[in-house]
Structure formats: C-alpha cells, structure tokens
Legacy VTK file of the C-alpha trace (Angstrom):
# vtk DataFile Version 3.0
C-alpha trace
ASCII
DATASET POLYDATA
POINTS 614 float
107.404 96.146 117.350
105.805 98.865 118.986
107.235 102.708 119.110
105.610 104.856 122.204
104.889 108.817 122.150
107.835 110.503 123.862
107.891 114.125 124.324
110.827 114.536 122.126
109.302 113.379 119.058
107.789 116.582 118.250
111.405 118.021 118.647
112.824 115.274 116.033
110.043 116.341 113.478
110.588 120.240 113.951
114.488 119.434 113.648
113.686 117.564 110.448
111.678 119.958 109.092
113.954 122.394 109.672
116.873 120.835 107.986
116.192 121.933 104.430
117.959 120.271 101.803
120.891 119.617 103.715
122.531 116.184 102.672
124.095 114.728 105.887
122.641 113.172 108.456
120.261 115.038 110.637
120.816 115.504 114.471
117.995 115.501 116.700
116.755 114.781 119.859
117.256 111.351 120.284
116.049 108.867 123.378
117.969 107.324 125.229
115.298 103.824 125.512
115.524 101.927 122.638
112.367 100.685 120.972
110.357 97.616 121.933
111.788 94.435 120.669
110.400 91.918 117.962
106.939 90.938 117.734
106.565 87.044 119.110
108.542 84.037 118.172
109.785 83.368 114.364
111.655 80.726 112.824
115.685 81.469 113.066
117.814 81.243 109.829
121.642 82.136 110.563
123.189 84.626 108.223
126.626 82.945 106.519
128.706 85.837 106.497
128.312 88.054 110.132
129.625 90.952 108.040
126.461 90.975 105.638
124.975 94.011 105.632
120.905 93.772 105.801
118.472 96.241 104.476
114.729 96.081 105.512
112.469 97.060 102.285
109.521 98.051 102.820
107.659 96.426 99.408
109.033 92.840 97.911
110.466 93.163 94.938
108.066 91.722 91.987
110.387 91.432 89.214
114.676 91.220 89.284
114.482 92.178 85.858
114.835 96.482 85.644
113.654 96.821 82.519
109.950 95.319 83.498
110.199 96.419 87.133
109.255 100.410 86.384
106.674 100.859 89.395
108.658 97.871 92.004
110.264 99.971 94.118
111.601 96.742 96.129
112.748 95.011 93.002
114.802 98.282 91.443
116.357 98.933 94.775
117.637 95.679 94.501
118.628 96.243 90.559
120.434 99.030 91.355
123.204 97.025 93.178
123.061 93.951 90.634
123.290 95.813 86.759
125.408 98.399 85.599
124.030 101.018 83.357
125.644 102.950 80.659
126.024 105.700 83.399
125.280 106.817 87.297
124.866 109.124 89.060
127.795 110.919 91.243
127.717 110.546 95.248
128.874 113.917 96.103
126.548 115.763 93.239
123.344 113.535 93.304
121.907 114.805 90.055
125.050 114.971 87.712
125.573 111.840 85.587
129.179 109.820 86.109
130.677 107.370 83.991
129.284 103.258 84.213
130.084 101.306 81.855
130.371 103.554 79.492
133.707 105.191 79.975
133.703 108.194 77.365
131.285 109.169 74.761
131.123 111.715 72.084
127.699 113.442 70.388
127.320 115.061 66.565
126.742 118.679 65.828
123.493 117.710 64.321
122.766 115.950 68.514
121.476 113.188 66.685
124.375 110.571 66.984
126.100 109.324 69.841
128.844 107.103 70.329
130.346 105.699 73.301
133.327 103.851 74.275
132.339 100.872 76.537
135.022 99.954 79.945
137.308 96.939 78.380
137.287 93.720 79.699
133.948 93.630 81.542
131.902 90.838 82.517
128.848 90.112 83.595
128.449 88.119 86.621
128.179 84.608 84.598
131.723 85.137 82.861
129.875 86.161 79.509
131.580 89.787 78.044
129.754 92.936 78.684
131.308 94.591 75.347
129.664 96.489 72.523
127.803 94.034 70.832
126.047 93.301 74.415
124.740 96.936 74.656
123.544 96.538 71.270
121.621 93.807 72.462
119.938 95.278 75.546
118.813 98.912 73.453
117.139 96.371 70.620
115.378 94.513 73.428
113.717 97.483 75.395
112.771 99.358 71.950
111.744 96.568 69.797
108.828 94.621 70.651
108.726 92.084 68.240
112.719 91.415 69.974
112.382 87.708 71.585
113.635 89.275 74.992
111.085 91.693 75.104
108.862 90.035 77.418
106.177 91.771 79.218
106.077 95.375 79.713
108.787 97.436 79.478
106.829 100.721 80.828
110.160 102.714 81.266
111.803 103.149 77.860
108.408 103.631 76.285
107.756 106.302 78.994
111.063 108.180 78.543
111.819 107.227 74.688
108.478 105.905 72.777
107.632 102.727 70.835
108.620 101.481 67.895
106.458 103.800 65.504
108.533 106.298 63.699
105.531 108.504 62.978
106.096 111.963 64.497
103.407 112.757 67.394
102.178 116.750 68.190
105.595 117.445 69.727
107.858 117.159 66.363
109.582 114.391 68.092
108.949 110.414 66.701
107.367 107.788 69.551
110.261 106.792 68.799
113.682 107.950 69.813
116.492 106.027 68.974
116.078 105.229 64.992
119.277 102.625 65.285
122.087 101.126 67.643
124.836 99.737 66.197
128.223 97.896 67.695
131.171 98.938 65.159
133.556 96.731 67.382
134.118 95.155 70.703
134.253 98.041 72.359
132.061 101.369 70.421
128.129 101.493 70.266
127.068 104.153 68.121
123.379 105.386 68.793
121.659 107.667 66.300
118.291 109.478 67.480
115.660 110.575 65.389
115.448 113.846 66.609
118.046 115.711 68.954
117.255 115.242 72.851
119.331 116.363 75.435
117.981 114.598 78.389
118.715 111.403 76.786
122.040 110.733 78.429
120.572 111.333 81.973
117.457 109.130 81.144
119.881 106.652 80.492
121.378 106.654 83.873
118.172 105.557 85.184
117.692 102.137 87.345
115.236 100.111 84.202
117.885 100.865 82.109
120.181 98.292 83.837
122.215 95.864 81.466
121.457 92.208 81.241
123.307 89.359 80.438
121.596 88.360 76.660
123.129 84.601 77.621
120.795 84.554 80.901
117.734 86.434 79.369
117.870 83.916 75.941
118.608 80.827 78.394
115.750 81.934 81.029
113.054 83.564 78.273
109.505 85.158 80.401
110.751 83.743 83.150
113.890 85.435 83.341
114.497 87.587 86.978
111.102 86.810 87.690
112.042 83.788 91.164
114.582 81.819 92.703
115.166 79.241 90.221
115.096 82.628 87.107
117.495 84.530 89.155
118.894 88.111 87.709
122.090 88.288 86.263
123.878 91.829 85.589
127.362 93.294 85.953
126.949 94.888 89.217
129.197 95.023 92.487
126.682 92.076 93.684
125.486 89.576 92.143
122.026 87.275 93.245
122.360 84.562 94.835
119.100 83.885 96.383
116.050 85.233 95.901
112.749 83.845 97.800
109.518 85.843 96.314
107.154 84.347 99.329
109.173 85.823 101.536
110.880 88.897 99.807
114.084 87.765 100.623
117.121 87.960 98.605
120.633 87.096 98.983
123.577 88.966 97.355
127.051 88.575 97.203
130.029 90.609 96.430
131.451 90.551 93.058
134.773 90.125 92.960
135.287 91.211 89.099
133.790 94.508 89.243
134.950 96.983 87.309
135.642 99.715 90.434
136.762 96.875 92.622
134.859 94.837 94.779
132.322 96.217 97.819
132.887 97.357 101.016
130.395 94.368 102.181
131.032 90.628 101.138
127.588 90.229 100.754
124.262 92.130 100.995
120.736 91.103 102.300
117.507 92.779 101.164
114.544 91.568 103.566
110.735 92.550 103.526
108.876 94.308 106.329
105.828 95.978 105.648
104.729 97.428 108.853
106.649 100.310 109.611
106.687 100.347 112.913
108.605 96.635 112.906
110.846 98.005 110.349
111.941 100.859 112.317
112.414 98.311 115.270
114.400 95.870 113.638
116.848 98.850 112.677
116.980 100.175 116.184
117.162 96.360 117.951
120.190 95.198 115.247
118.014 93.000 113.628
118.889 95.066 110.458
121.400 97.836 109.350
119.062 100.019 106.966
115.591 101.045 106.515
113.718 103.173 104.115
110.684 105.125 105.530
108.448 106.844 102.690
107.164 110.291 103.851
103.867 108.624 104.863
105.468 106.814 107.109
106.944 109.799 109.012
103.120 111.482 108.842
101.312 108.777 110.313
103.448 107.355 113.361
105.673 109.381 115.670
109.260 108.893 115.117
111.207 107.668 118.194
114.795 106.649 117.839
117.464 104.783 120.249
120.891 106.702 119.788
122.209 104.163 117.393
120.073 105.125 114.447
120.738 107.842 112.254
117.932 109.347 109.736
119.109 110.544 106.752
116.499 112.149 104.325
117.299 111.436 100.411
117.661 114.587 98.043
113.848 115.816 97.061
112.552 114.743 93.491
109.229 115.302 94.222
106.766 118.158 94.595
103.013 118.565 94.836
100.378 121.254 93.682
96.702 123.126 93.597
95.897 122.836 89.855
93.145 125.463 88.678
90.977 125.346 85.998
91.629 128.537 84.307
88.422 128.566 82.471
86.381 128.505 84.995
85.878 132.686 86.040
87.662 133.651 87.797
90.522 131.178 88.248
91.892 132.840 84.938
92.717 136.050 86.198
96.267 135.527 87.549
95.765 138.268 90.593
93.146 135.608 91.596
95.682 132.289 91.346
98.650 135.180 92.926
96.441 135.386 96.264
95.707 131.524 96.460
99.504 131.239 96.652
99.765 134.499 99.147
96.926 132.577 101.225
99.341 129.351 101.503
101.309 128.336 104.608
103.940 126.305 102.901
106.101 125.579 105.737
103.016 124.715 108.149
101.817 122.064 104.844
105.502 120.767 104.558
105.763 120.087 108.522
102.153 118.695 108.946
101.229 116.905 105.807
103.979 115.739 103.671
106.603 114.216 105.972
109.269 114.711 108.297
111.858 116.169 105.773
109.382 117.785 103.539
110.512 121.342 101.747
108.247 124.036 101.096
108.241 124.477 97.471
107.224 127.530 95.077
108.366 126.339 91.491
108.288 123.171 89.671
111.993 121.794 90.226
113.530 121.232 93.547
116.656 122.461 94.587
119.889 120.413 93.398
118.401 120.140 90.206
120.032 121.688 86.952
117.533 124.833 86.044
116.300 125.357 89.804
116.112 128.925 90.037
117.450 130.526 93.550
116.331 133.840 92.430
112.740 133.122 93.388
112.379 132.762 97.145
109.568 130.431 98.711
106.799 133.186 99.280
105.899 133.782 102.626
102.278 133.265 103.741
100.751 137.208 103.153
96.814 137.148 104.378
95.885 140.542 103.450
97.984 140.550 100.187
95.749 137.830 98.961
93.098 139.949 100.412
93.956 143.116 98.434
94.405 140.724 95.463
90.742 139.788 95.355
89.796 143.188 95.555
91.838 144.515 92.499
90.151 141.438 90.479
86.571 142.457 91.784
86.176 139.475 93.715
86.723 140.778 97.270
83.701 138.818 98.578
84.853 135.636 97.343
83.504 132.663 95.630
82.546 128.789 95.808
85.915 126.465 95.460
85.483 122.572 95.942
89.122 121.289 95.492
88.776 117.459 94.346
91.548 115.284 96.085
92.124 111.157 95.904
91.850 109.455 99.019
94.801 107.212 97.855
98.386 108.446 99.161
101.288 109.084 96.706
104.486 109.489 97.127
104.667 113.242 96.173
101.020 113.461 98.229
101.313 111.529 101.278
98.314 112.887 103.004
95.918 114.184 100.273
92.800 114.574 102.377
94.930 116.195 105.405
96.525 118.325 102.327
93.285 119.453 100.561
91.541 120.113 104.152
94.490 122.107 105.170
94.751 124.255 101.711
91.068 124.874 101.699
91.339 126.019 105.335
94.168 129.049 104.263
91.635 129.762 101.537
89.127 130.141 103.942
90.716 133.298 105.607
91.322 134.851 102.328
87.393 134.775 101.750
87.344 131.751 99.345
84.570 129.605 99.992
86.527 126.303 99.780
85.709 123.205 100.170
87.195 119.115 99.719
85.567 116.764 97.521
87.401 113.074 97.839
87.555 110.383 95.605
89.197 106.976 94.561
92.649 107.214 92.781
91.065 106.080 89.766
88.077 107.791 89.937
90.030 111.563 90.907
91.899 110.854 87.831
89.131 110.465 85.405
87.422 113.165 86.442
90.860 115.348 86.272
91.051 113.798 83.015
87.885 114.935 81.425
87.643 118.383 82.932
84.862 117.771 85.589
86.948 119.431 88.081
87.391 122.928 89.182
90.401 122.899 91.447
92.539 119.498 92.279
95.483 118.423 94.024
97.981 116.370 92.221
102.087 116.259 91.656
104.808 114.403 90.236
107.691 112.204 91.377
110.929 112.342 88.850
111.519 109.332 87.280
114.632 110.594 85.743
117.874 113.252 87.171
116.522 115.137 84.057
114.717 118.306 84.542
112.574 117.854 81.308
111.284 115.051 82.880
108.969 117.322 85.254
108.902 120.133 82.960
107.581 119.166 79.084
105.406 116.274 80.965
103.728 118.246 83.164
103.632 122.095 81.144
104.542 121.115 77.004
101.625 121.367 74.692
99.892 117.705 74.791
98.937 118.545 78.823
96.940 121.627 78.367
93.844 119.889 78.441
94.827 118.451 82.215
97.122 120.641 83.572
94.345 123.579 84.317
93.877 124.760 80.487
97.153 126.346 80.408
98.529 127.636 77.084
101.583 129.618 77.066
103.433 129.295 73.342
106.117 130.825 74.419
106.786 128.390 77.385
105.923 125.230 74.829
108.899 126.847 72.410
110.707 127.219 75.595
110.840 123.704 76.711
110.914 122.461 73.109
114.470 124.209 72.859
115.820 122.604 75.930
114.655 119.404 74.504
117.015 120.092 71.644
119.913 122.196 73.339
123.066 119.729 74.454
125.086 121.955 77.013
124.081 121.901 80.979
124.473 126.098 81.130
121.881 126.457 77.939
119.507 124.100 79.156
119.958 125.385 82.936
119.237 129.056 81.596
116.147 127.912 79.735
114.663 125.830 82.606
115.440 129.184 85.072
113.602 131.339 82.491
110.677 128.893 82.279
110.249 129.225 86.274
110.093 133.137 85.738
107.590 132.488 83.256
105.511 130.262 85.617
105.845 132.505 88.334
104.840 135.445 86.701
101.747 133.877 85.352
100.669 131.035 89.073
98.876 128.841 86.918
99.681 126.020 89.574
100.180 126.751 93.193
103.259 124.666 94.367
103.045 123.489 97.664
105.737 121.295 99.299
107.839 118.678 98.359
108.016 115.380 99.979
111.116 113.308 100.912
111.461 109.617 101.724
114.060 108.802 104.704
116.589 105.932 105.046
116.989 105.385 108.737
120.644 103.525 109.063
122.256 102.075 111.951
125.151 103.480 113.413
127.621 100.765 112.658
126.420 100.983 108.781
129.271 103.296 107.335
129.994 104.601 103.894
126.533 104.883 103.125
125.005 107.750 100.848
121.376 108.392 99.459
120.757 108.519 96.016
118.711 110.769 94.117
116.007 108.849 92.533
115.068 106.457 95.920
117.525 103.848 94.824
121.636 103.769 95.864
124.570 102.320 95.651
125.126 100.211 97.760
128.735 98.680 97.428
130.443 101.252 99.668
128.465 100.156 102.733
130.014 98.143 105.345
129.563 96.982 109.105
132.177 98.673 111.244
133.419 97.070 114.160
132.665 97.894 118.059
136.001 98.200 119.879
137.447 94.462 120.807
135.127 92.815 117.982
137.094 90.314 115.996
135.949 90.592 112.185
135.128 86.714 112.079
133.160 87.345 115.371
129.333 85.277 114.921
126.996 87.810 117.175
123.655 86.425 118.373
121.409 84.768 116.584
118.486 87.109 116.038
115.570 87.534 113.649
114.124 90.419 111.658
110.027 89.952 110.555
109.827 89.563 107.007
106.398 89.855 104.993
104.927 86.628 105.397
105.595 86.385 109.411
108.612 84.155 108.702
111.558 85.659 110.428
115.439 85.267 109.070
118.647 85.972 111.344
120.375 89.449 110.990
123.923 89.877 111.290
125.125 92.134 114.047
123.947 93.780 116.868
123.498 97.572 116.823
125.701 99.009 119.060
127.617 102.574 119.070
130.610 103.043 117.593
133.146 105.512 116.842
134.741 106.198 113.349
131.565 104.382 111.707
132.177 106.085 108.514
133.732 103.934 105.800
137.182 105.689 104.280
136.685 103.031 101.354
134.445 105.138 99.761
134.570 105.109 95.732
133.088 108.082 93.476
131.987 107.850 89.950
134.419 109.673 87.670
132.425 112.669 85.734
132.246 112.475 82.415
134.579 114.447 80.655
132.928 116.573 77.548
132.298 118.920 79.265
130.686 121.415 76.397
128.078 118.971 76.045
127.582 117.232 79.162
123.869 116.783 80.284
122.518 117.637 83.307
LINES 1 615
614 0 1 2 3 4 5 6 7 8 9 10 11 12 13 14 15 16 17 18 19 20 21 22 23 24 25 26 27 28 29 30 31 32 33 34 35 36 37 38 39 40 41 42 43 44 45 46 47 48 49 50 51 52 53 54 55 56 57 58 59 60 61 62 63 64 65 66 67 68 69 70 71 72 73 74 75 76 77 78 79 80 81 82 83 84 85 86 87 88 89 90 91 92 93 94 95 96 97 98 99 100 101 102 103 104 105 106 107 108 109 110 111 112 113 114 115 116 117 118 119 120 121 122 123 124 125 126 127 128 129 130 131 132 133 134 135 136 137 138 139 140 141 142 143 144 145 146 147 148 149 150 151 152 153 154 155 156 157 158 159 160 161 162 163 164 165 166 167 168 169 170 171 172 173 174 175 176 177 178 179 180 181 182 183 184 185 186 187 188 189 190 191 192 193 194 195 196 197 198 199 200 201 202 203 204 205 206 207 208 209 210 211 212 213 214 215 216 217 218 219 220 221 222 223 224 225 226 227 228 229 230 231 232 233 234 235 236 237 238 239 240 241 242 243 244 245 246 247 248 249 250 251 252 253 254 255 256 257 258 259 260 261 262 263 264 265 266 267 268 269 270 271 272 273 274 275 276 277 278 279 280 281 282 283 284 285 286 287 288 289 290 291 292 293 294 295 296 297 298 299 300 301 302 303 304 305 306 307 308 309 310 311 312 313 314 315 316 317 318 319 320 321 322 323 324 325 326 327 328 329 330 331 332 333 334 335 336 337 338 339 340 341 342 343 344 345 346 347 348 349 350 351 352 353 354 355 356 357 358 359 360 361 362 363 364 365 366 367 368 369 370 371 372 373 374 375 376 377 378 379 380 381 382 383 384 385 386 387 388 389 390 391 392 393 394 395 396 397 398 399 400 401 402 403 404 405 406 407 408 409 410 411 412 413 414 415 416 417 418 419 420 421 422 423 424 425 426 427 428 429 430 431 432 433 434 435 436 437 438 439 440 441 442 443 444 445 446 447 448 449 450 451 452 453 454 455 456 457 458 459 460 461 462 463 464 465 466 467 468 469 470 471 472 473 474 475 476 477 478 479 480 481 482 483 484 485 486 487 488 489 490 491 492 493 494 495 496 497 498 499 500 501 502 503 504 505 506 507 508 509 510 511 512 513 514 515 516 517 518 519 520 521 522 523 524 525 526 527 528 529 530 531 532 533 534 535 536 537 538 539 540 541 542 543 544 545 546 547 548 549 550 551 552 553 554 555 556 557 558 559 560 561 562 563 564 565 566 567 568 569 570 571 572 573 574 575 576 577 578 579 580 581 582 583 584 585 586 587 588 589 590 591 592 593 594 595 596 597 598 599 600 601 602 603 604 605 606 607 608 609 610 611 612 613
C-alpha cells in the first residue's frame, strides 16, 4: 500500500496533538479518497466465519505462552484475549484493577498474607477446572525454577517479584517475594509475602501473569505455546485454534464457557503486517478491522485516513527524559538543571518527535495514574528565565554539554536523534553549548552504565498499572549510580513507605509528595510522553484501549451496514501478512451508523475498598 501527502495531514497531527489525554476517539480532518489498495497479487484463504473480527499486528507473536513472552508484544496481545489472570483492569478507569478470576480477596494487618476466593466452576478451555489448586500451580511455576514447567525464561515475575533466593538485597525486601502459595480448598489460595508490598495486586493484573492449563503445559513440556501443533491453552473469552508462526497468523474462537459470557465476536483473527504503511491500508481498504500504530509510526509517515477509520490513541504509560550527571559542575546546582527545563519546548518535542498523540510531560507519572499530581502544571517554555537562572549560578556565559543519545528507537523515545538534536537546539538559546553524541543501543547503555556520560536521553515504558513500577525503579536507592548520581534519603524512605502502605489514598499522597520533591530539586528534565494508536474501522464497535498496549478484546464486534444479512459472505479479499503470503479478511469497510456495540461488559471493582491497590 502506498499513503500520499495531502494537505490535511498536518491538520490530523495538530488535532492529535492537541487532544491531550482524552480517551475517545479523536476527530480530525479526514479525506475523503481512500488509500491505495493492496500491494500485487497474494494467495486467497477465505475466512470461515464473515463475522470474524481481524486485527493487523504489527510484530508476530514469538511465544503463546505469557509467562515467557515478556518483550513479544504480538504474542501478549494475543494472551491477553486467551488467559485469564487473577485480575484486570477496568474499561472505564484504565488503571484501577477489577476482579478476574479472582472474585474477592482479603489481606493481613501485617500486608504480608493474602487470600483470595477464586470464581466457582471455571474451566479452562480443555474442560480441565481452573480452581484453587490450579493457581497454586501456575505461582510455583513462574517463582520456582527448579518447577518442571518452568521452561525458559520467565523475565516478568523475576522483574516484578525476584527469584527464588530469600536473601534480602539493599532494599530490605527478599529477591524473593512470595515466601509460599498454598490452596486450602477448591476454591481459596492463600499467598503469604515475605515482606509487605502494595503494588503486588496490580502487578498481578499484568498480561505474563496469565493462567495456564497445568494439564496442557505437563502434556506439551518446552514446547508448550511455542507453534501450531503446541498451541496455548488458557481460560479466556477465546480460545486458539490456529496458530501459523511463518506467517504470524492465528486463529481464535469464541469461548462459549466463559465466565462473563461469551464475546461479542464468534471468532477473532490476529494477522502480521510489518510495514506500516500496508497495515494502515488494509484497515482503510476492509482487508482488516484493527491496527496498532506505535508512535514511530505516526513520526515517520504522514497519516492519511479514508472516513471509515477512526484513530484512537491508548492511555500514556510512557515518558522520556534529559538525565544529568550531577557531579559533573555545574549540573549539580539545581538553578542550573531549573533553566534546562525553562529552556524546553515541551509541546513543540511532543508534536515533532514523539508521535501523533504524544503529551508534554513535567513529572515522572502520567496522568490517569494513582499519585499523578495536577498541582504541578507542565512549565511553559521561559527563555530568559533560564537565562536569569544561569546568571544567579555564575554561569551566565555558559558551558560545553554533549548529550549522548542511542540511535535505536524505543517506545518511550521514538526519535532519539530528532529528540537529542531538538533539546540541544533549546539549550542553545539559553547559552549552553550543546551538542549530540549518538551511539548503538547497546553501546549508549554501557556507557550510561559506567558513568562515561555527561548528559543522556533515556525513559521508561510501565510494565505494570502500578506507579512504583516507574518510581522505586527509576529514583529508589540501587539507581543512583545511573540515574544522574541522585541521592535524596528522604525520597528513598519515601518510596520505601509506599512500597509497604496498602490503601490507594496513602500511597496516592506519597507518590504526589515524591513529585514535589522531584520538582523542587529537576534532577531529570521530563520531556514528553509517547502514545501508541489503534486505528479501527468504523464497523469495529465496542472496542476500548487498554492501558498497558494490550485489550480486551471480547466486546468487539462487526456491525452491520443497513440491508446486510448477518450470514452475508462479502468479497473475497486479502490482507499482506509478514512473509508476503496474503489471507482473506472478513468484511468490507464501509460506514455505518450506530457502530458502537451496546453489549459491552465491565469488570466489577473489587470491593475492599480500605485496602484496594491502585
């Protein structure tokens, strides 16, 4: 496919820029051409069911099995519709937890043992129970290595929850988490921690954490989720039937059994197309109901839509920043680090260099998240501020800055040269002698790592709804070394009582206080945060982004265009999949009103509410 420069498309990016944090769909300036169709001829494969929703990936999944799948963004997309985890996340409030399977749960005044009440008479999609003793099963495998089913690496629980030492690191907390699971009947897992810590609920709600069948994962051993003759199996609202790895295709279908009912969509398609361009036109030509479009995508191309697609921009979990060495003189006078922030255009770096719904960002947390503070505005750009700045700090004439940046784009970075050239530019009229160094991922990262750098430009993604997830990683005591040589005990103690605090209003208060703290001191200068996209056809209804790049899926269905029977075949057509081989999509994309589905379920909130996380 090929998308043409229209005048317009500066319009769409201002009008997504300009949208903020707002959670519908964005309106914009939309052509009235569609796209080019589909690049040369393909091989045609009918879809069964002409009501099968397709979604174009952009990466094929690796693995089917969460637990090993921590950095396969294809495969936990897919996950996310196939396991149930012990919790979600709610539609309408994208960063509160909601019940999964488990239905209730209760925690200890000591914060140390929790116990929760599992959904009777679940199943998992090969008929075997999904009870207590199941759950069991699944914690011993992810935490225990020496477990047969722990195959591989499983990168995500000993990211968010340790190994299997119990020694206690620099922190006070063991590797270690959880000390013991244990099933005390069908239906009641009780999980004692070695230490209190109160993000572990909404680490739990997190894609890896998905729960497998222990009958599939015994029966299929390595090679379990791992290709089309190891295929997944979970307790989802779909279930896999297909899955071919050459082509990153795979093939769900509704399940019947599930717990909330069965989905909007009989069944559910997941296809692979790399290039963004095609994936954008197999959206806008029918060939597929869904897309997702990673920030670099909306840097590099210009974004030109028929009036059939919708963008909608997930909620931001991501944020990027100008890290400063404060040992070097005289990066450690904050007056110095306040101008660098006074000298920054945020809204100009957030339009131009980190997509089309980036938000300018001036603390560590983005908005939506528990412990975002609204009391501290987005500073405005202020040139002779800064200048007056220097001046007070005896530096009024400047000094040599080379800011060290990878050449490699990440998600929270999408365009780290265009970023670092940009910055270096707004210190430039502040009198800073700045200039960009650039370097391999893994070269920028050693050098970050052993302190050969002055100034750099890094960030974070969340990997978890849980604000200690950006805040002890990036600011507790283990990362002053390579987070600028910044020591603040009272900010460690800080985010060492959060750990420990159950109660969303504590924690909240103590993650607001920690972004005065930062503020007062700029030992970072925050810069914007990026947002992926998910570009969705207008017949696609009930659809809702999640938080952490990954949704749910089963209230998603095709609607009809008036006079359409249900049962109605359309066209054969083809969407480009990674290896060249095309596969036939299921409708055509054509306008329709009423597209929103009113079959739309919500996760329940859980109900302690004097203790619930996050």
């Amino acid at each position: 496919m090929r998308l043409r420069n229209h005048a317009v498309a500066s319009a769409l990016v201002a009008a997504l820029c300009l949208a903020g944090c707002e959670q519908p769909p964005i309106e914009a300036d939309l052509v009235t051409e569609p796209i080019a169709g589909p690049l040369g001829p393909a091989a045609e494969r009918p879809t069964p069911d002409p009501n099968t929703v397709i979604w174009a990936l952009s990466e094929a999944p690796v693995t089917l099995d969460p637990a090993r799948a921590a950095i396969d963004m294809g495969g936990l997309q897919v996950a996310a519709q196939v396991y149930d985890r012990l919790f979600t996340l709610q539609r309408e409030r994208p960063f509160q937890l909601g019940a999964g399977v488990a239905e209730d749960w209760d925690v200890d005044t000591s914060g140390k043992t929790y116990t929760f009440t599992i959904r009777d008479g679940l199943r998992f999609h090969d008929g075997t129970p999904l009870d207590a003793p199941a759950v069991k099963w699944n914690f011993e495998r992810w935490m225990d290595p020496n477990h047969p089913g722990h195959i591989g690496d499983f990168r995500a629980w000993r990211s968010m929850f340790g190994g299997a030492s119990e020694a206690e690191d620099d922190s006070g907390r063991t590797p270690n988490l959880v000390q013991r699971v244990e099933a005390l009947d069908a239906q009641t897992v009780r999980i004692t921690l070695n230490a209190p810590f109160a993000p572990f609920l909404n680490h739990l709600a997190m894609v890896p954490f998905g729960i497998a069948s222990p009958k599939a994962v015994e029966e299929q051993g390595e090679r379990y989720g791992s290709d089309g003759s190891n295929l997944p199996v979970g307790s989802g609202p779909f279930s896999v039937v297909e899955w071919d790895p050459e082509n990153g295709e795979v093939m769900l279908a509704a399940f019947e059994a599930y717990h909330s009912g069965p989905p909007a969509s009989p069944s559910l398609r997941f296809v692979t197309v790399p290039d963004v361009a095609e994936r954008i036109g197999a959206v806008t030509d029918g060939l597929a109901h869904a897309a997702d479009l990673a920030p670099s995508d909306t840097i590099s191309l210009t974004l030109e839509l028929a009036p059939t697609i919708r963008m909608i921009p997930r909620p931001a979990r991501s944020n990027a920043w100008l890290m400063l060495d404060h040992e070097r003189p005289p990066l450690g006078q904050p007056d110095v680090r306040r101008a660098f922030s006074l000298a920054i255009d945020r809204a100009l770096l957030a339009r131009g260099h980190f997509g089309a719904a980036a938000l300018p960002s001036d603390q560590l947390l983005v908005p939506g998240m528990t412990g975002f503070e609204q009391e501290l505005p987005t500073r405005s750009q202020d040139i002779e501020a800064a200048k007056q700045l220097l001046t007070d700090a005896g530096v009024a004439d400047g000094f040599v800055l080379n800011i060290s940046v990878p050449t490699t784009p990440r998600p929270y970075l999408p365009d780290p040269v265009g970023t670092g050239r940009a910055v270096a530019e707004m210190l430039r009229a502040i009198g800073i002698q700045a200039d960009v160094q650039t370097d391999t991922l893994r070269r920028f990262l050693t050098r970050r790592a052993t302190g050969r750098t002055t100034a750099w430009i890094i960030g974070w993604e969340l990997q978890s709804p849980d604000p200690d997830n950006a805040w002890y990683y990036h600011f507790g005591p283990s990362r002053v070394g390579s987070e600028g040589r910044y020591d603040n005990r009272l900010l460690f103690d800080l985010l060492l009582e959060a750990q420990r605090t159950l109660g969303s209003d504590s924690r909240a208060n103590s993650y607001r206080e920690a972004a005065r703290t930062v503020r007062e001191d700029d030992p970072r200068i925050f810069l914007a945060a990026a947002r992926s996209i998910a570009i969705v056809s207008e017949r696609l209804g009930g659809f809702s982004p999640g938080a952490m790049g990954f949704d749910d899926l089963s209230t998603i269905s095709i609607a009809l265009t008036p006079g359409e029977s249900p049962t109605t075949a359309p066209d054969s057509a083809t969407v480009p999949t990674e290896t060249g081989t095309d596969a036939a999509a299921g409708t055509e994309a054509a306008p329709v009103e009423g597209s929103e589905s009113s079959d739309v379920r919500t996760a329940a909130p859980l109900g302690t509410e004097t203790i619930a996380a996050p």
